[in-house]
ZADREN-158094 format. One line per 8 residues: their letters; for each residue x, y, z of C-alpha. Coordinates in pm, 1 decimal, always signed. Each point is the difference from the previous one (the first is absolute). Last residue first. Layout:
A	X Y Z; ...
***
This chain:
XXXXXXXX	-154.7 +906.5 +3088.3; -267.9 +268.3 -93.3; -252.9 +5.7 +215.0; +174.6 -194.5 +342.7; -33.8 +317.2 +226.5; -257.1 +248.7 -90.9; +262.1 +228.7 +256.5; +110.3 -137.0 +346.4
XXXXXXXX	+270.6 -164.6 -156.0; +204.2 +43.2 +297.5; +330.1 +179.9 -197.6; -200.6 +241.8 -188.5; +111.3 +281.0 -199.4; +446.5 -122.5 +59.5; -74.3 -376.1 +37.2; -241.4 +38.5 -288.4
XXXXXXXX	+245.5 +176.2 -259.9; +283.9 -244.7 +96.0; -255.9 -310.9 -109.7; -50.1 +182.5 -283.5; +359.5 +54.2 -95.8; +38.6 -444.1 +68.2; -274.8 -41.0 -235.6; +180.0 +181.3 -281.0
XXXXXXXX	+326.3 -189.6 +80.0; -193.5 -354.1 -5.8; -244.8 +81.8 -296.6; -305.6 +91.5 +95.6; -377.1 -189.6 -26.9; -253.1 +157.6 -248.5; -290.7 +140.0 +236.9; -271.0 -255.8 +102.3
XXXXXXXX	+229.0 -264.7 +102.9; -223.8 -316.4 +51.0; -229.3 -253.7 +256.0; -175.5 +284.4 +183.8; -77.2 +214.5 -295.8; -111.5 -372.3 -151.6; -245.9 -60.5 +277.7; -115.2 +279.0 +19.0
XXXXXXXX	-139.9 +10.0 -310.7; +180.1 +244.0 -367.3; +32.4 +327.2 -112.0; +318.7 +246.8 -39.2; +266.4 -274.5 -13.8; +299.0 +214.2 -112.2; +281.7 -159.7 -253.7; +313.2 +216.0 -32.0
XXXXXXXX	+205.6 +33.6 -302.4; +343.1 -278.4 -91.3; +137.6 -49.5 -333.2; -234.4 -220.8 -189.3; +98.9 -353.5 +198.2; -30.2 +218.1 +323.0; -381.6 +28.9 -75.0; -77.3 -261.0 -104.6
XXXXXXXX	+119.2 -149.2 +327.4; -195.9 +259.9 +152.3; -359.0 -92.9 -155.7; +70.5 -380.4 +12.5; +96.5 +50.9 +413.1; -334.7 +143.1 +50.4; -170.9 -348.0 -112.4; -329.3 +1.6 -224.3
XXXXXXXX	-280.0 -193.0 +156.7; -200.6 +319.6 +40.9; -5.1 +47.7 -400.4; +192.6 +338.5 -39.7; -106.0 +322.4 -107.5; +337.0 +235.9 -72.2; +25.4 +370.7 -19.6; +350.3 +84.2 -207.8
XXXXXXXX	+148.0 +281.1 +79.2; +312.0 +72.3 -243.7; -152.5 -38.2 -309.6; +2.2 +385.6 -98.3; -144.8 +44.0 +351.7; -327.2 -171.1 -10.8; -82.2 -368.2 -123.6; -255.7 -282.9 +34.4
XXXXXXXX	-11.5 -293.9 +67.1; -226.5 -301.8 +115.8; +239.4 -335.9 +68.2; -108.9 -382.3 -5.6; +304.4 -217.5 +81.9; +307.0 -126.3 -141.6; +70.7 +115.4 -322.8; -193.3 +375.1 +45.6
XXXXXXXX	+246.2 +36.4 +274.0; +301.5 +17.4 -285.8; -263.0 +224.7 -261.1; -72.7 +221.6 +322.5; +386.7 +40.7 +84.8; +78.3 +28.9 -320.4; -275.8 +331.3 -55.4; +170.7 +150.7 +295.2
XXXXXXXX	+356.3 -17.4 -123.9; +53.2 +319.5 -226.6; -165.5 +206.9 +223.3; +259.7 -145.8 +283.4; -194.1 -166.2 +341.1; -257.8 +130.8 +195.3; -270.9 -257.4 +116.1; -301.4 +50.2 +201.2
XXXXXXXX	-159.3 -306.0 +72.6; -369.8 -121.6 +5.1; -132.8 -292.0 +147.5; -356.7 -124.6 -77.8; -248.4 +72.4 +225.0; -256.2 +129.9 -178.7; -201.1 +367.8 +64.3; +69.9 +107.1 -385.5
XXXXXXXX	+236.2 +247.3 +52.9; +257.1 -186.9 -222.9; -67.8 +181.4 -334.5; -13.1 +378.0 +177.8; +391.3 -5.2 +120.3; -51.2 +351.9 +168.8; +245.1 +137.3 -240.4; -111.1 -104.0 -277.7
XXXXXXXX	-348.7 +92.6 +108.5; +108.1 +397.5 +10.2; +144.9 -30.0 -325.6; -329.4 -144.5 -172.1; -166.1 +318.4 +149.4; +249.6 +228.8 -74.9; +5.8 -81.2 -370.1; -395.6 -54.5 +51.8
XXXXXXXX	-39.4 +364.9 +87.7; +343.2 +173.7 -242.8; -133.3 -205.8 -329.4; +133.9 -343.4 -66.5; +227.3 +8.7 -330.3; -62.9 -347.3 -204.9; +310.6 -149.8 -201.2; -37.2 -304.6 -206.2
XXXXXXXX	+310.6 -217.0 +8.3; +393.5 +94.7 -9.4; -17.0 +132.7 -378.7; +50.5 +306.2 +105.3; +124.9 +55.2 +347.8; +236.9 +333.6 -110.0; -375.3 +157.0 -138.4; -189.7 -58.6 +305.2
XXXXXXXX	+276.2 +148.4 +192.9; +25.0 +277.5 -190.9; -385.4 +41.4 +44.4; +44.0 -21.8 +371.0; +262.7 +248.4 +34.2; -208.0 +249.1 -197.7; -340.8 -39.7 +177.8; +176.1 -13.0 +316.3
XXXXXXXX	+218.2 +327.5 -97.6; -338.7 +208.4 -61.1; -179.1 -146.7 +286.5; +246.0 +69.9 +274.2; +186.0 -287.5 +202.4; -56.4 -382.6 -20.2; +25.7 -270.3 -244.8; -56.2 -358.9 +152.0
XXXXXXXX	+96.9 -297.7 -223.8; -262.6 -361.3 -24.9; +70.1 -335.3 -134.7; -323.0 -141.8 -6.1; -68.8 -355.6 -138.3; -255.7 -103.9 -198.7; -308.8 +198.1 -115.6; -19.9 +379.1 +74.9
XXXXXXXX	-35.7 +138.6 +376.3; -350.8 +47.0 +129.9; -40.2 -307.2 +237.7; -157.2 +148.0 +272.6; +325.4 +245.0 +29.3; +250.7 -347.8 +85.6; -122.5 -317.9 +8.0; -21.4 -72.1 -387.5
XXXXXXXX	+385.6 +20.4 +6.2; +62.2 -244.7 +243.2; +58.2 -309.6 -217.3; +105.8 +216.4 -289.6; +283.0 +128.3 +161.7; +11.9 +303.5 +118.6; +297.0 +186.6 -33.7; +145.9 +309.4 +181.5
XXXXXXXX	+198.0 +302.7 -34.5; -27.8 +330.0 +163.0; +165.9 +397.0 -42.8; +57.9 -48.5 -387.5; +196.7 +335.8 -23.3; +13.0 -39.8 -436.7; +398.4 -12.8 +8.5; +9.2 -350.5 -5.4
XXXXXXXX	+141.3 -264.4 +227.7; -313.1 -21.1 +152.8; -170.2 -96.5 -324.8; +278.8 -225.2 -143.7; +15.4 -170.4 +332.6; -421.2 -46.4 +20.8; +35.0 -120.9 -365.1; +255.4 -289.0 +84.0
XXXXXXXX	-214.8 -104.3 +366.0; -321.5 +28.9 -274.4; +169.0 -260.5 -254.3; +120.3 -289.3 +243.5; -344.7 +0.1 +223.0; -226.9 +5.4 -329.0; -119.6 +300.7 -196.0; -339.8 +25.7 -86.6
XXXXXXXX	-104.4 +347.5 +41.4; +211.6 +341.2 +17.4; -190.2 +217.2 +265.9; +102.3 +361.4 +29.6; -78.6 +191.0 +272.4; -87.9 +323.8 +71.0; +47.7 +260.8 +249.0; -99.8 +378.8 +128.6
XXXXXXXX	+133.8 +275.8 +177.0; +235.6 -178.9 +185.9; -8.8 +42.5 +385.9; +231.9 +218.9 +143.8; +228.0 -171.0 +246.6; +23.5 -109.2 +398.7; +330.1 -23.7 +189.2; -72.8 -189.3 +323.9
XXXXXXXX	-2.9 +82.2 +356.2; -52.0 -242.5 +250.0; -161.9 -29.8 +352.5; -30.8 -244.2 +290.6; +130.9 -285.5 -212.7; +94.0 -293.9 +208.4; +302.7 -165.6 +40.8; +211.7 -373.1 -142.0
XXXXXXXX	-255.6 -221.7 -36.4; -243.9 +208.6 -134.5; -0.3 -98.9 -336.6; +321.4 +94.7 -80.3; -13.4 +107.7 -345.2; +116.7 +324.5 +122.2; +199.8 +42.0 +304.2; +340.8 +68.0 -200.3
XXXXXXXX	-173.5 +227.8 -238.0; -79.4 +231.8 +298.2; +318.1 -85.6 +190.8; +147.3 +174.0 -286.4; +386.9 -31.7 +163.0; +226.5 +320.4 -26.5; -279.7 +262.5 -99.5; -110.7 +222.4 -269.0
XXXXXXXX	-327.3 +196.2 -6.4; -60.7 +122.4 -400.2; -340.9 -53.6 +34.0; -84.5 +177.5 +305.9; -190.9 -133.5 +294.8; +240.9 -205.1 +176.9; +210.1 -291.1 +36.1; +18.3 -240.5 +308.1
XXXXXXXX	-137.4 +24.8 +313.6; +17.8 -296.2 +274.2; -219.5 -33.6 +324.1; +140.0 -316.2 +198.4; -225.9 -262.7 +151.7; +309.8 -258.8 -113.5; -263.0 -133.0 -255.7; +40.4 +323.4 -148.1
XXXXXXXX	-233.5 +341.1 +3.4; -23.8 +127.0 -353.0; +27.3 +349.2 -105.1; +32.5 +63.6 -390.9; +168.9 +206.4 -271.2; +5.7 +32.4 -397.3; -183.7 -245.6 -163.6; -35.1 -65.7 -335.0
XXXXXXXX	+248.1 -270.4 -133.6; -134.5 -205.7 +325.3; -349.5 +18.3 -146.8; +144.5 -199.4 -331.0; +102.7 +119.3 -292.6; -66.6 +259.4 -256.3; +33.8 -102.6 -349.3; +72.2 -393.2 +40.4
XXXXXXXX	-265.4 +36.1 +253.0; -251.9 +134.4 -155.6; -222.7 -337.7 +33.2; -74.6 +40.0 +332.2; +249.4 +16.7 +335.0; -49.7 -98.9 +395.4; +337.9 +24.0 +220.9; -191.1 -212.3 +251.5
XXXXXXXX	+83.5 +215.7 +277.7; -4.0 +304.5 -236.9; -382.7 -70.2 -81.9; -70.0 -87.6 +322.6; +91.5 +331.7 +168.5; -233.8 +144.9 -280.1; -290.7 -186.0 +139.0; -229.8 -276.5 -188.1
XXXXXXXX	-268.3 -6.9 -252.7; -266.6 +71.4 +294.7; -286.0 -218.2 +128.7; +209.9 -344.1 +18.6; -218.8 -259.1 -91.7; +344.7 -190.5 -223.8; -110.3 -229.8 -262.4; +397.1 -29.4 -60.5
XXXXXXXX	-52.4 +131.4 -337.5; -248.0 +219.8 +9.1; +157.9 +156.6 +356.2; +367.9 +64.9 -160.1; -43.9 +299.5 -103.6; +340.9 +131.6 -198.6; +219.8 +337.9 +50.1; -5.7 +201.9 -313.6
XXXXXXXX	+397.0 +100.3 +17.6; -132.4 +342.4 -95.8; -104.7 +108.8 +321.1; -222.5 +232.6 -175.9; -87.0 +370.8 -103.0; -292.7 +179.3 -133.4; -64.5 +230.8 +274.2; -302.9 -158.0 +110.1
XXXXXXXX	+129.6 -311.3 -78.9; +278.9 +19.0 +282.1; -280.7 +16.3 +245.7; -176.1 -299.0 -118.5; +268.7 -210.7 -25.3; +129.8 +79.1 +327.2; -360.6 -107.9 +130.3; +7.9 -301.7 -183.5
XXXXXXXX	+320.1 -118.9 +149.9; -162.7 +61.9 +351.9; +181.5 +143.4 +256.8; +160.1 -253.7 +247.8; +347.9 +119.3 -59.3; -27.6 +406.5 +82.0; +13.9 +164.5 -320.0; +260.1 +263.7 -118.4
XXXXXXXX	+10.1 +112.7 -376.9; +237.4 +120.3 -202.9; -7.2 +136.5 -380.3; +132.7 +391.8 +55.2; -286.3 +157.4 -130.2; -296.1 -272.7 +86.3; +165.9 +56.1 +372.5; -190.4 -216.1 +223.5
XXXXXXXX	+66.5 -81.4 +385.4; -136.5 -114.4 +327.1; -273.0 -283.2 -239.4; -152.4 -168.2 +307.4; -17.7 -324.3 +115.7; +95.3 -242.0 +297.3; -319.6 -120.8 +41.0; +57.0 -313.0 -259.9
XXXXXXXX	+311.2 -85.7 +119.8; -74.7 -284.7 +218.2; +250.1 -176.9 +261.2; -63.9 -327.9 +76.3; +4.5 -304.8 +282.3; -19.5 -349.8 +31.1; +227.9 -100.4 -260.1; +91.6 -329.5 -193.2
XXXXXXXX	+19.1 +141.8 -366.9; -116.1 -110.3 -322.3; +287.7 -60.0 -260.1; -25.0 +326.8 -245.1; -263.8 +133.9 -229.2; -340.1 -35.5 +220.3; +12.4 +339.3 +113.3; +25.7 +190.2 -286.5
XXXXXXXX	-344.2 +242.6 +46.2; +32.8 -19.8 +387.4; -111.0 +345.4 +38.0; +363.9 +115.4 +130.1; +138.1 -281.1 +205.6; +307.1 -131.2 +187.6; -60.3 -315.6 +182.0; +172.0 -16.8 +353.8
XXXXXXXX	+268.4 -213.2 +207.3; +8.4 +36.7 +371.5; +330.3 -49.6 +192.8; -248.5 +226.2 +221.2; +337.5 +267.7 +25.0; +25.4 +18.8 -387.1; -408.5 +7.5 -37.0; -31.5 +230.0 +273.1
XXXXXXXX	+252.5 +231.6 -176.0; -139.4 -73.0 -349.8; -337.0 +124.9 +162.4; +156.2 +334.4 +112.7; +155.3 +80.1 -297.1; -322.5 -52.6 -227.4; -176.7 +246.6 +277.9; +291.3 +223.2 -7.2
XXXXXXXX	-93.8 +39.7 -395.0; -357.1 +104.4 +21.3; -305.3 -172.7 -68.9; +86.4 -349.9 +179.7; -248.7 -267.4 -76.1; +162.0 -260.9 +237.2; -166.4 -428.7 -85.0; -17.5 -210.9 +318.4
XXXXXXX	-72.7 -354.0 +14.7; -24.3 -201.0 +287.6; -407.4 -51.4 -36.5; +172.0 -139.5 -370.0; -147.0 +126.5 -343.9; +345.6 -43.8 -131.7; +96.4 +293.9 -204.4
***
């Protein structure tokens, strides 16, 4: 928030508290800064506001059922709290919900809140397995832009409404409502994992053995390749020589062991295979998905690109042409984590973009003065842009909510 003497930030800690300030917000013509702990704040355009509403005392787990796999929290509770809760009973939100702060040099004191995870729709690298956060929940209240309180879903996993406002809402970083509470689905956790590294593959080769490997009936639950520029950064270094093309195995010991040794055995002849034992397998997994190479403190950009599996190594190899590019993979191929040389142009990254079938190009880290100057999130096409412009006049028709982030 602007450190302003006409600044005002509202901690609410209970829901007709969030209510109420969206009310004097909507009748101020006063625009405000959604926050949790402030963990992704910097991803977006920066926003002209005077005033704020904060999350972060608006916690409180009001309902876990380890039995029946739901659990209730109040927005603002910690992420790390939820995870600690659900690992006493060995279960998980099993989308694996990224930290940002390495990577954005964030001096947040918490991870981030669980209404933040489904406003930014967060996933890891199990998300060709289990999907997003919006795949998981299962009900929400949110209080509009329109200073409306709004209910959708419930706390059952088989709950079946007309419109899923909940899915609807997420991804919407805030500009549409605000989380008061959500329920999500959460999962057993596996047993145990390993993963299998198969060195010394280039871009072309590990995209093809990531496809055989998912395709395959061996349950590979992640895939991701390091290339050999990266490689060394990730686990202190402790992978094998060359590039890392690494596949997650999860479940009980018995049918890892078995799965991953027929998987061994069907990649023969693909490069020197290494298996990773269950600590570092979860270790190395854990810095894939917090993008570990580029949290280095610099200030070079860095974009968050989903495009086809088959595409993402074409669209580094086309970028790699024209300007200086660090890369590395997750999602079979699909997510592709780009370092780019400061002078390099956003409009390169999307044309290439388009030219390989179309994906969306997010820029998660960059100055001011280029979040000011460019379109963070992938621009829409016409008739797409035209639904979300609907969806705001009907949550919130003043814009009174982190107006400007996203478009």
């Amino acid at each position: 928030m602007p450190d302003t003497a006409s600044s005002e930030v509202f901690r609410p800690r209970e829901e007709a508290q969030v209510l109420e300030a969206v009310q004097w917000a909507l009748s101020e013509g006063a625009p405000v800064e959604i926050l949790g702990h402030g963990s992704k704040q910097s991803i977006g355009r920066p926003m002209q506001v005077a005033h704020g509403i904060d999350l972060s005392e608006l916690t409180g787990v009001t309902l876990y059922e380890p039995e029946e796999l739901v659990l209730t929290a109040r927005a603002g509770t910690p992420l790390d709290e939820i995870e600690t809760l659900l690992g006493e009973k060995d279960q998980e939100l099993q989308f694996e919900p990224m930290d940002y702060r390495p990577l954005l040099g964030s001096q947040a004191a918490g991870r981030g809140t669980i209404g933040a995870v489904l406003a930014t729709n967060l996933s890891g690298p199990r998300r060709l397995k289990s999907g997003a956060a919006r795949d998981h929940i299962l009900g929400i209240r949110a209080v509009t832009g329109r200073g409306e309180l709004i209910k959708s879903g419930g706390r059952v996993v088989k709950n079946v409404t007309g419109y899923d406002l909940s899915r609807g809402l997420s991804g919407s970083w805030g500009t549409l409502a605000i989380f008061t509470e959500v329920t999500f689905k959460v999962l057993p956790r596996a047993e145990t994992d390993a993963t299998l590294v198969v060195s010394s593959l280039n871009d072309a080769e590990a995209a093809d053995l990531m496809a055989t490997a998912m395709g395959s009936d061996a349950e590979v639950s992640s895939a991701a390749h390091l290339p050999e520029s990266v490689r060394g950064r990730f686990i202190d270094g402790g992978l094998p020589a060359g590039a890392a093309t690494v596949l997650r195995l999860e479940g009980i010991a018995p049918s890892v062991d078995y799965r991953i040794e027929k998987l061994m055995t069907m990649l023969a002849g693909s490069g020197s295979r290494t298996r990773l034992d269950t600590e570092t397998s979860r270790r190395l997994w854990r810095e894939i998905r917090d993008v570990a190479p580029f949290c280095d403190g610099g200030a070079r950009p860095v974009w968050r690109v989903s495009v086809a599996p088959s595409a993402g190594h074409q669209l580094v190899a086309a970028l790699r042409l024209q300007v200086g590019v660090d890369a590395f993979y997750d999602w079979q191929g699909g997510l592709v984590w780009l370092r780019m040389e400061a002078e390099a142009e956003p409009q390169l990254i999307r044309q290439t973009i388009k030219a390989l079938g179309g994906g969306h190009a997010t820029l998660v880290r960059a100055d001011r003065p280029t979040r000011d100057a460019v379109d963070i999130f992938q621009p829409q096409e016409t008739a797409l842009a035209a639904l979300t412009d609907r969806l705001k006049q009907q949550f919130d028709p003043e814009t009174i909510l982190n107006p400007g982030r996203m478009r």
